[in-house]
C-alpha positions in Angstrom: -4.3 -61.2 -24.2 -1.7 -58.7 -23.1 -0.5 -58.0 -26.5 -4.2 -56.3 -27.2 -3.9 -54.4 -23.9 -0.4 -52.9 -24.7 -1.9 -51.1 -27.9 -3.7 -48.7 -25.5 -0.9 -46.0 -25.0 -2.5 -45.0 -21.9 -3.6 -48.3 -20.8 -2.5 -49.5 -17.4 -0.1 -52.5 -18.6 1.6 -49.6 -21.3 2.4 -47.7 -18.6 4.4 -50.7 -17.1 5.5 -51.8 -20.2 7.2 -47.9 -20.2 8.6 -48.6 -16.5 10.4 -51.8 -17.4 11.8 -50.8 -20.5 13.2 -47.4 -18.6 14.3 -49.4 -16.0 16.0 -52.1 -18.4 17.9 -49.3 -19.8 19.1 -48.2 -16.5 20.6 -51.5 -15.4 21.6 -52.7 -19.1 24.2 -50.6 -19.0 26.3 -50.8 -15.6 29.8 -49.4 -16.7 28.6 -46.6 -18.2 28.3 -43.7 -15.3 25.6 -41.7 -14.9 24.9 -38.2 -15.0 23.4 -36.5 -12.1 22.3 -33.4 -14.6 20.4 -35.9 -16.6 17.0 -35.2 -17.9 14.1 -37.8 -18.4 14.3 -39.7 -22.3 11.0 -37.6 -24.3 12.8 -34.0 -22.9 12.6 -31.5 -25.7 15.5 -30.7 -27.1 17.8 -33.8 -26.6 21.3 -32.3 -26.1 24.9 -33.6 -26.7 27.8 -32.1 -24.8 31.3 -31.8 -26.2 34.6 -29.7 -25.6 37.3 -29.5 -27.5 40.7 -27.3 -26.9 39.2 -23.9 -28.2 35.3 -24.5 -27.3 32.7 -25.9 -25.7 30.2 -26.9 -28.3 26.4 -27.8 -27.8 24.2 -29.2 -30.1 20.2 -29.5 -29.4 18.2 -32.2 -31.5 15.1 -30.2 -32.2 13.5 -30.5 -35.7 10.7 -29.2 -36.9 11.3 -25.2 -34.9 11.3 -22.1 -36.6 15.4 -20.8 -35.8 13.5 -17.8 -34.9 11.3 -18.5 -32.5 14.5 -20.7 -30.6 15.9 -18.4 -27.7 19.7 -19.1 -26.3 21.3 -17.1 -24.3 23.9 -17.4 -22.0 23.6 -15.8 -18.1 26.0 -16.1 -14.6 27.8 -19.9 -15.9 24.0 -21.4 -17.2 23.0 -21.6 -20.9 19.9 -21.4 -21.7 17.9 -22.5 -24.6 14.0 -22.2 -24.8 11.4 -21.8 -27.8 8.2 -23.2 -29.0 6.9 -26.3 -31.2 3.8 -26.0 -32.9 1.8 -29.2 -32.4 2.1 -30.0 -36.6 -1.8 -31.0 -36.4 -3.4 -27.8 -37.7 -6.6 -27.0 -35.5 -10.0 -28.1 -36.0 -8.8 -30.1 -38.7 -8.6 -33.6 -37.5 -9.4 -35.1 -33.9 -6.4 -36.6 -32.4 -6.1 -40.0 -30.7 -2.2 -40.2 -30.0 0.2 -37.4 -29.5 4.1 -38.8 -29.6 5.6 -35.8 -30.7 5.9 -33.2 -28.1 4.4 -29.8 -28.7 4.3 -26.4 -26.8 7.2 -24.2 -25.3 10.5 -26.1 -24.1 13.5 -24.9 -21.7 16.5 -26.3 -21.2 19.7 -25.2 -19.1 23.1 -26.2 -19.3 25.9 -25.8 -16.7 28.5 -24.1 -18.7 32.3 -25.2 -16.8 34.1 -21.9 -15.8 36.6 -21.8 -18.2 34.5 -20.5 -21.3 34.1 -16.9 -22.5 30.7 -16.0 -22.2 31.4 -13.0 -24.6 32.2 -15.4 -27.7 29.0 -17.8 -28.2 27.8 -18.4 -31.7 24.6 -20.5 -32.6 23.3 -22.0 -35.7 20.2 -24.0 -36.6 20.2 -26.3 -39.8 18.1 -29.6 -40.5 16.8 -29.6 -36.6 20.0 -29.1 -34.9 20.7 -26.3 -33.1 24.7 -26.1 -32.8 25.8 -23.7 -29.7 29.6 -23.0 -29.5 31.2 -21.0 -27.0 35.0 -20.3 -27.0 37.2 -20.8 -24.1 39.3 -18.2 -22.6 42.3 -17.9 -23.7 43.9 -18.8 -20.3 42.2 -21.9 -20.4 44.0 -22.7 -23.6 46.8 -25.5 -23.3 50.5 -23.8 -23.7 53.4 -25.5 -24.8 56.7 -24.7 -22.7 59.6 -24.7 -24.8 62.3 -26.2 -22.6 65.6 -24.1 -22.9 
């Protein structure tokens, strides 16, 4: 009986079908810490965070964006990244019963950590990744002491 009324995206018993599985993958992972700057699953652009000794380095997870109609720029610590998806269903052309791919303008914004050189970001999009790295300042650079 239930299995009938879960076929109904918008149907009552989806919706806590959607709650339990969110909240399974909260608690199915207990060792793995949190992030207070996380973001609900379904946000547009899904983002990985990474440093390494000369950069910080971004990469968004949005296919199917024009790279020019995909805005990053980086202001007082924050990166930004915003654009537009086109909904992919060309208008008037078909009515639409589900809609799992998001459409419409996205923002995201990033906490940069002080250490990186606003002045030396690069950005590239290629096969629906956009890859954002931004150079740390050279004082932030590990020195090795040579011990005399």
């Amino acid at each position: 009986m239930y299995g009938s009324l879960l076929s109904y995206p918008n149907s009552l018993f989806s919706q806590f079908e959607r709650l339990r599985d969110g909240l399974d993958e909260i608690f199915a992972n207990p060792g793995v810490p949190s992030s207070i700057r996380s973001v609900a699953p379904g946000t547009l652009p899904a983002i990985n965070i990474g440093r390494t000794a000369n950069s910080v380095e971004i990469y968004a997870f949005a296919p199917g964006l024009d790279a020019d109609k995909i805005d990053v720029t980086v202001d007082r610590g924050v990166l930004h990244i915003s654009g537009e998806r086109a909904s992919g269903v060309p208008e008037g052309s078909a009515k639409v019963y589900a809609r799992e791919r998001g459409a419409g303008r996205f923002a995201r914004a990033v906490a940069l950590p002080d250490d990186v050189d606003p002045a030396k970001v690069s950005a590239s999009y290629r096969d629906g990744v956009l890859q954002v790295s931004i150079a740390r300042r050279e004082s932030a650079q590990p020195k090795r002491v040579i011990v005399q």
